[in-house]
C-alpha positions in Angstrom: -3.7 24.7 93.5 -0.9 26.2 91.6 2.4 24.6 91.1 4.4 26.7 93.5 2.4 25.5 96.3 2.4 21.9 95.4 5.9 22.5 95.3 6.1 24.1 98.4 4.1 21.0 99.9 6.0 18.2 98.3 9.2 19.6 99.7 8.0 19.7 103.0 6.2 16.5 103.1 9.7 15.1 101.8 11.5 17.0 104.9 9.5 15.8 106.9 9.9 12.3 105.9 13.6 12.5 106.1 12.9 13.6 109.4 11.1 11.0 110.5 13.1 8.4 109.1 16.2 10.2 111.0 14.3 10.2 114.3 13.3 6.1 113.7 17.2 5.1 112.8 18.4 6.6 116.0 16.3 5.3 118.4 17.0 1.5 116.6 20.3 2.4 117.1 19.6 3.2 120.7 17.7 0.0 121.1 20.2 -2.3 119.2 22.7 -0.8 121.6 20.8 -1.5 124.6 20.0 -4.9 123.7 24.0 -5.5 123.0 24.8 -4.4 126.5 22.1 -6.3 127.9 23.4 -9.6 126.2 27.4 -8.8 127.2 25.8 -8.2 131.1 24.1 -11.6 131.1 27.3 -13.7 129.9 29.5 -11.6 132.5 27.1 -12.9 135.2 26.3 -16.4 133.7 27.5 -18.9 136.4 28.2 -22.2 135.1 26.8 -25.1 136.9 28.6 -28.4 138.5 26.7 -30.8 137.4 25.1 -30.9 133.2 21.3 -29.5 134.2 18.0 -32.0 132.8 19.9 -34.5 131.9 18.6 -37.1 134.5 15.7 -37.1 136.6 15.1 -38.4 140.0 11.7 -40.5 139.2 11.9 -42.4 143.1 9.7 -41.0 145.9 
């Protein structure tokens, strides 16, 4: 193989790595900015309770 076409390949296997690595940051940006939305939906619907949850328990039958 001559060094043109090792060249050739080396620059297109490092294309297509930047690629790649382009393709993988967006979708974790896509998933870290689902996951945000998901946690600011759950504590807009989080519903406080009366009474402090499994802290006694009703042991008579």
């Amino acid at each position: 193989m001559d060094i043109a076409a090792m060249s050739t390949g080396l620059s297109q296997l490092n294309f297509q790595s930047q690629a790649s690595t382009l393709v993988l940051r967006k979708a974790m940006d896509q998933q870290q900015q689902q996951a945000s939305d998901m946690l600011s939906l759950l504590q807009s619907v989080a519903v406080p309770s009366p009474e402090p949850l499994g802290q006694s328990i009703d042991i008579s039958a």
